[in-house]
C-alpha positions in Angstrom: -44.8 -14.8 -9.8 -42.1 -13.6 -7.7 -41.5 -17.4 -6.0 -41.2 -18.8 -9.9 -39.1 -16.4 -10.5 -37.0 -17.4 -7.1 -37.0 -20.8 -8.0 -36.4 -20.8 -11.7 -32.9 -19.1 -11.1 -31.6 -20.5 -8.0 -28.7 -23.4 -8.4 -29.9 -25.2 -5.7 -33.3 -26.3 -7.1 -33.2 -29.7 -8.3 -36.2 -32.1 -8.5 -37.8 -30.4 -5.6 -37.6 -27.1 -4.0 -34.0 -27.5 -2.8 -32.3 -30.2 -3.7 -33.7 -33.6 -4.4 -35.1 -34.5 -0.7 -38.3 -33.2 0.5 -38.0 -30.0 3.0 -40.9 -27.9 4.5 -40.4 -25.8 1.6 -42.0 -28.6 -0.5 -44.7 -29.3 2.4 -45.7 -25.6 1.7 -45.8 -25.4 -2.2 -47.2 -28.9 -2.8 -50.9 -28.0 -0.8 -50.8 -24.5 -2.8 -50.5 -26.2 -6.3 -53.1 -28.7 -5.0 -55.8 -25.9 -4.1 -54.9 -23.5 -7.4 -55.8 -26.5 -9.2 -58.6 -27.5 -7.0 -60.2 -23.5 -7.4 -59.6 -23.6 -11.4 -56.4 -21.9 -11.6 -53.9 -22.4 -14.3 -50.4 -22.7 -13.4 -49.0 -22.2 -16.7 -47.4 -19.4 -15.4 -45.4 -21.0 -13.0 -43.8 -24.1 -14.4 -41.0 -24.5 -11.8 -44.0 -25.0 -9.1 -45.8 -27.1 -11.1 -42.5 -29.4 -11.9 -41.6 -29.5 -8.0 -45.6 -29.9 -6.8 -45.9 -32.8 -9.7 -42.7 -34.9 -8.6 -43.7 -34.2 -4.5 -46.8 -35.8 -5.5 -44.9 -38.9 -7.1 -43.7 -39.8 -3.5 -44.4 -42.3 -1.6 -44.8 -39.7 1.8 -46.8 -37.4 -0.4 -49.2 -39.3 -1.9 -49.9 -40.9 1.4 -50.6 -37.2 2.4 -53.0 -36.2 -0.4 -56.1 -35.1 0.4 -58.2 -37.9 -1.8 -56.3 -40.6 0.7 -57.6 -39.2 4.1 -59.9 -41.4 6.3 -62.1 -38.8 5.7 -61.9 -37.7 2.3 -65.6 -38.2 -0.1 
């Protein structure tokens, strides 16, 4: 709660975590929102994550990075 709270006040948050171009703080908070949802847990409570994690995952980079799009991935 306390990183909503950060995020939802501070001027320099724009479409992502700081500003409108991806930083590591957006390669940190994008996996987290991923696995919260993966595990069953609502992020209703942070909606400032949720919009930041939601656009990250509308780029190109990021959705090339997503777990379902691994060699790997089942």
């Amino acid at each position: 709660m306390r990183l909503e709270k950060r995020l939802a006040s501070d001027k320099r948050v724009g479409t992502l975590t700081l500003g409108d171009t991806p930083t590591l703080a957006d390669l940190c908070i994008v996996p987290q929102a991923f696995n919260a949802e993966r595990f069953g847990i609502e992020l209703d409570a942070y909606p400032t994550i949720r919009r930041i994690a939601d656009h990250a995952n509308q780029l190109d980079a990021f959705k090339r990075a997503a777990p379902g799009e691994q060699p790997d991935a089942e």
